[in-house]
C-alpha positions as CSV (number, residue, x, y, z in Angstrom):
1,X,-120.6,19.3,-68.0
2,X,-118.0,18.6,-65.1
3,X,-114.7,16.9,-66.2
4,X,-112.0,15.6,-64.0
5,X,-108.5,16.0,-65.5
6,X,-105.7,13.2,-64.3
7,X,-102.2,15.2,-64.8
8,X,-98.9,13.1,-64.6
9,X,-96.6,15.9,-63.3
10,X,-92.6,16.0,-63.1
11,X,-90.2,19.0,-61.5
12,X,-87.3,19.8,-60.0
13,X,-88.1,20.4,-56.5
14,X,-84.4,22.6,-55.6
15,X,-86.5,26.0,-55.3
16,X,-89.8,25.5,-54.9
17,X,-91.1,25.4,-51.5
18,X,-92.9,21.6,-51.9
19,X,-96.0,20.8,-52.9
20,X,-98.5,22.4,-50.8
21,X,-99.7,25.9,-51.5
22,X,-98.7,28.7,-49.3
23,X,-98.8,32.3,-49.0
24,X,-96.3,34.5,-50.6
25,X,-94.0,31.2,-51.1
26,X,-93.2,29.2,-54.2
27,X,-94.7,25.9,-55.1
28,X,-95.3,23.8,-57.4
29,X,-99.5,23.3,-56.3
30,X,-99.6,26.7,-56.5
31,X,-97.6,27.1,-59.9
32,X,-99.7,24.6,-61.6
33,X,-103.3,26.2,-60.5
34,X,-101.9,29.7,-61.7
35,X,-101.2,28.6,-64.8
36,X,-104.8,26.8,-64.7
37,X,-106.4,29.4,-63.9
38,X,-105.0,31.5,-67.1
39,X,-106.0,28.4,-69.9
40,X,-109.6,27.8,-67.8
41,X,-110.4,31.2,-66.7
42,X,-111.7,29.8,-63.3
43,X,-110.4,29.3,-59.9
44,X,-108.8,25.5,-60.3
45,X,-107.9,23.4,-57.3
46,X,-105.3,21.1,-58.1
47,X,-104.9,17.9,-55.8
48,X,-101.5,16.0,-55.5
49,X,-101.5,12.6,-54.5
50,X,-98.9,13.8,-51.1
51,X,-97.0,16.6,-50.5
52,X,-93.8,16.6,-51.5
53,X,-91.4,18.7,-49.1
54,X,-88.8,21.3,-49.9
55,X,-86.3,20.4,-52.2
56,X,-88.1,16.8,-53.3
57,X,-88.3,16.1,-56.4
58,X,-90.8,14.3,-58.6
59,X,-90.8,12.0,-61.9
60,X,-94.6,11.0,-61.5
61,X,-96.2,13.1,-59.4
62,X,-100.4,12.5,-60.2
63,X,-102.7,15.1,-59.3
64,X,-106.6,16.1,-60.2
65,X,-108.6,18.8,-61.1
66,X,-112.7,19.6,-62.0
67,X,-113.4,21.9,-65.0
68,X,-116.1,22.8,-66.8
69,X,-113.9,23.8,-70.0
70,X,-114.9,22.2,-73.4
71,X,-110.8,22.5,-74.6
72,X,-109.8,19.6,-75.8
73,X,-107.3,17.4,-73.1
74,X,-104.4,17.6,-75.1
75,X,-105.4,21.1,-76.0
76,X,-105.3,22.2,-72.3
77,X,-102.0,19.8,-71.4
78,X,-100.2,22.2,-73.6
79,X,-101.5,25.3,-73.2
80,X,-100.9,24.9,-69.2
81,X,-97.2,23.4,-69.9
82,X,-96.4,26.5,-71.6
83,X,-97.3,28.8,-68.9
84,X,-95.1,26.9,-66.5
85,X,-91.5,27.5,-65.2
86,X,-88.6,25.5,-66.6
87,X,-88.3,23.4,-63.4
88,X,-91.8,22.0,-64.0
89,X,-93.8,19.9,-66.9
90,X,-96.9,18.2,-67.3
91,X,-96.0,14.6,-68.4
92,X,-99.5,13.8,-69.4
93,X,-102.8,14.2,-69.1
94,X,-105.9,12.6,-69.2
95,X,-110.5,12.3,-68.4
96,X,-110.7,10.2,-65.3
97,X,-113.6,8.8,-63.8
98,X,-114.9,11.7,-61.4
99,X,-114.9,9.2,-58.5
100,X,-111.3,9.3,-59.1
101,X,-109.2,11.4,-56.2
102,X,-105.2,11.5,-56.7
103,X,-104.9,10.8,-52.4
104,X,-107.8,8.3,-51.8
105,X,-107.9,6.6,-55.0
106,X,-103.9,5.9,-54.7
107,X,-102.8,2.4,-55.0
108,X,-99.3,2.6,-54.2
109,X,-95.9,4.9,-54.9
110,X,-92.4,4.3,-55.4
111,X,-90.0,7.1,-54.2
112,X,-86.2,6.8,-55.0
113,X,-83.5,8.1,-53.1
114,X,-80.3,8.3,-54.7
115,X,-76.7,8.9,-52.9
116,X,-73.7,9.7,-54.7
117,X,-70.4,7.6,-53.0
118,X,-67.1,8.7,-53.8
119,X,-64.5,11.6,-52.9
120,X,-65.7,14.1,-55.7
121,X,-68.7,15.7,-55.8
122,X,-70.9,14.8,-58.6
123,X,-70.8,18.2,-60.0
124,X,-68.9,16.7,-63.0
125,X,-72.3,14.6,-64.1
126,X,-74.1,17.7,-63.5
127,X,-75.8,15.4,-60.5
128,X,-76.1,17.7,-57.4
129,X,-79.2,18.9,-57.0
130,X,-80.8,15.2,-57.6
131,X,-78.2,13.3,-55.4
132,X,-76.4,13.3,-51.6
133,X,-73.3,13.4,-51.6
134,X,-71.3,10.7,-49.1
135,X,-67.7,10.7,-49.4
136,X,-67.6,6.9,-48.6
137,X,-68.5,3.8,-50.2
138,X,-71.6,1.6,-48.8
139,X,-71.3,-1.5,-48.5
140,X,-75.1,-3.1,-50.1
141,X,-75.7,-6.3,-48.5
142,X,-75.7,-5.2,-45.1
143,X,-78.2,-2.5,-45.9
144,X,-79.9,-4.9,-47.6
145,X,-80.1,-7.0,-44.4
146,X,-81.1,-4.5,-42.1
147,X,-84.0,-2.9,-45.1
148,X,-85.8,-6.7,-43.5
149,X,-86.5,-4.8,-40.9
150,X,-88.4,-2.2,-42.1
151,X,-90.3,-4.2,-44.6
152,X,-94.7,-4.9,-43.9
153,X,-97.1,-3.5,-41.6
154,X,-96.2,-1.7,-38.7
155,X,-94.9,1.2,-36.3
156,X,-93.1,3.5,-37.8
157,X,-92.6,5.6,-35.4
158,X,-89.2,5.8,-34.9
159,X,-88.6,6.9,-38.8
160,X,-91.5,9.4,-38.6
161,X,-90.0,13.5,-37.9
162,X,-91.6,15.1,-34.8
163,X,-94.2,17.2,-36.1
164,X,-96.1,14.8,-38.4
165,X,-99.6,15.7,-38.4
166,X,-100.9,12.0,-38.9
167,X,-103.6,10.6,-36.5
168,X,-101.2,7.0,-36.2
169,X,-97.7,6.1,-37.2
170,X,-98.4,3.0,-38.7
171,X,-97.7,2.4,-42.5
172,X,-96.7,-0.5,-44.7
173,X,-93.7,-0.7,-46.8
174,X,-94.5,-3.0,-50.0
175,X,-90.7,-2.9,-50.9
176,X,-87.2,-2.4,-50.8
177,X,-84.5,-2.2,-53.4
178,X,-80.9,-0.9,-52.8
179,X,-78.8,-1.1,-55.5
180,X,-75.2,0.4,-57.0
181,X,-75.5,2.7,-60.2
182,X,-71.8,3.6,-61.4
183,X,-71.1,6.1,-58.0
184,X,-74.4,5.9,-56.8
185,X,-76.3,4.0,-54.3
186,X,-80.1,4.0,-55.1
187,X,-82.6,3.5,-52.4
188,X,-85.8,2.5,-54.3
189,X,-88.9,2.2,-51.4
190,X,-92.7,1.3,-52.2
191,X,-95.6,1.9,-50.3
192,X,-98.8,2.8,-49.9
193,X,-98.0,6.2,-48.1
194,X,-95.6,7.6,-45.9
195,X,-95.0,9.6,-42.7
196,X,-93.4,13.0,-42.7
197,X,-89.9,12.1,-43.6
198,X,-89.9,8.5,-43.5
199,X,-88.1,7.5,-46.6
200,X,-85.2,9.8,-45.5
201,X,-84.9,8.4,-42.2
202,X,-84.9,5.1,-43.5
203,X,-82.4,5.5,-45.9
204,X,-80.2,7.6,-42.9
205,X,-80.7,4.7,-40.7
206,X,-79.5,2.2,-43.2
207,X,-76.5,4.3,-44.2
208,X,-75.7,4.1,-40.8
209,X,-75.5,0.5,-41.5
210,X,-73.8,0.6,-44.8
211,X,-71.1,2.6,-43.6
212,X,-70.1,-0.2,-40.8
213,X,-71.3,1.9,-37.9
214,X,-74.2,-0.3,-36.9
215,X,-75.0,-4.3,-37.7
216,X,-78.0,-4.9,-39.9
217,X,-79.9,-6.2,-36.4
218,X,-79.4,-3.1,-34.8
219,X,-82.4,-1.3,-37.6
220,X,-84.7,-3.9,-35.4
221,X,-83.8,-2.6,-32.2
222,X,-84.6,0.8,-33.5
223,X,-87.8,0.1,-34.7
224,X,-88.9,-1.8,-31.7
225,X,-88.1,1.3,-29.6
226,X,-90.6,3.5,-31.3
227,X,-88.1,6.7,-30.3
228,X,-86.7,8.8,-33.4
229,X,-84.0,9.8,-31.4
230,X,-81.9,6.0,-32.1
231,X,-82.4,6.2,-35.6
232,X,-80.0,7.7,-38.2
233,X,-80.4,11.3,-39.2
234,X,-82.5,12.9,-41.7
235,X,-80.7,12.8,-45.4
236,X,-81.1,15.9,-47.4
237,X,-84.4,16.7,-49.4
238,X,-82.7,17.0,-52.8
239,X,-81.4,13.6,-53.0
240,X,-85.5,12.1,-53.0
241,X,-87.7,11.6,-56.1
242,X,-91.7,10.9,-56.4
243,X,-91.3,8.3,-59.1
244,X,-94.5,7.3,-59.9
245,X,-98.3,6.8,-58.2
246,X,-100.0,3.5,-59.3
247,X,-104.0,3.6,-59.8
248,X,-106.2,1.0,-60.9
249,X,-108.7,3.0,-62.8
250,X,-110.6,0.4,-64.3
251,X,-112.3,-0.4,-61.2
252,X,-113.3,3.2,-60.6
253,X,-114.6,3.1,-64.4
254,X,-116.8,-0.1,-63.4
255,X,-118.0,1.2,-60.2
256,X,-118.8,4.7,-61.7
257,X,-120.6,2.7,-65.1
258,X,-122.4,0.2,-62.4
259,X,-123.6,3.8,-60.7
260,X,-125.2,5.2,-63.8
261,X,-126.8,2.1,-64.8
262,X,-128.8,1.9,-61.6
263,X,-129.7,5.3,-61.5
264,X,-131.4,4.6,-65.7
265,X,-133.2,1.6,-63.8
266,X,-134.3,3.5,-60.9
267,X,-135.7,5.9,-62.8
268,X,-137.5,4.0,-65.4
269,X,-139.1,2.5,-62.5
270,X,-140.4,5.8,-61.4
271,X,-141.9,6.8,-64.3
């Protein structure tokens, strides 16, 4: 019998080449389904709820996989952990629903961008392949102010990289929570999903504000433009974490119960 496997992933995105499988380079989709294919000794496809780029990190990355393998969950959790690298761990692992599909069957995600302020690099807190370093403080209010502006339903356009393969720029940002950590400014953004980039050029276009070179008003004007070109620049991949994907898998349990219980009747009625 087909089983789909839920896994809760975390890694350390500095020197992996994202996400997304590709020839002759390192990833962390094609790390995982290696060390699949050893424990299930067939070819495993493993599906991550986005594709994290190049030097991104993740604390809650969610992913699927089908298998016909009999081991045990917890069983196969461990005996794939141990075949991965050190930069990589399965958090936890679980039987979903096989309705359930780690893109489509998202309910939201938080990502976390963190930024180190001061003079020093935070080498000294062992901190810089998960942070940016800015030699200046922010000041938080103002970016709080101008985070308004990129809060609901709309264009993104202007914080979306050329190059983003998505059929329409439009997205909606549940949240926004900038806050001071000791050193570090942490820019924490919900959503449902996000255009190539967008977190990082939000955050770059609201340093822009925190550092005093634009009002909070002008992150308005820039969205209202719809041109990348007026918005801050692109902050560094390494300072960007997947935190965590939310789910609501009881629903998929009902639907997926409600299913097999009109299939019984239908064919009770046939005989």
């Amino acid at each position: 019998m087909e089983r789909n496997v839920k896994l809760v992933i975390a890694y350390d995105g500095t020197d992996f080449h994202g996400w997304q499988r590709q020839p002759s380079l390192r990833t962390v989709q094609g790390t995982i389904e290696q060390a699949a294919r050893r424990v299930l000794r067939h070819q495993v496809e493993v599906l991550g709820s986005g594709r994290t780029d190049a030097g991104v990190h993740a604390a809650g990355q969610v992913a699927n996989f089908r298998t016909t393998s009999q081991v045990p969950i917890q069983n196969m959790r461990r005996a794939i952990g141990s075949r991965l690298p050190k930069d990589v761990t399965i958090v936890s692992a679980c039987e979903v629903p096989m309705s359930f599909d780690a893109i489509k069957s998202s309910r939201g995600k938080l990502y976390r961008y963190r930024v180190h302020c001061a003079e020093g690099r935070p080498v000294e807190r062992q901190l810089q392949r998960q942070t940016y370093h800015f030699w200046q403080r922010l000041a938080i209010e103002p970016m709080r102010q101008g985070a308004r502006y990129l809060m609901g339903r709309q264009d993104f356009r202007a914080m979306a990289t050329q190059g983003s393969p998505r059929e329409h720029t439009i997205r909606t940002v549940t949240g926004i929570h900038i806050h001071r950590h000791y050193d570090e400014v942490r820019f924490d953004v919900q959503g449902r999903g996000f255009l190539y980039n967008q977190v990082r050029n939000m955050v770059g276009t609201l340093i822009e504000v925190g550092r005093g070179h634009w009002p909070p008003e002008r992150v308005a004007e820039i969205m209202a433009s719809g041109d990348r070109s007026q918005a801050g620049p692109t902050t560094p991949a390494r300072g960007l974490c997947l935190q965590w994907v939310r789910y609501d898998l009881e629903i998929l349990r009902r639907v997926e119960n409600a299913q097999v219980e009109a299939s019984g009747s239908e064919a009770t009625d046939s005989i």
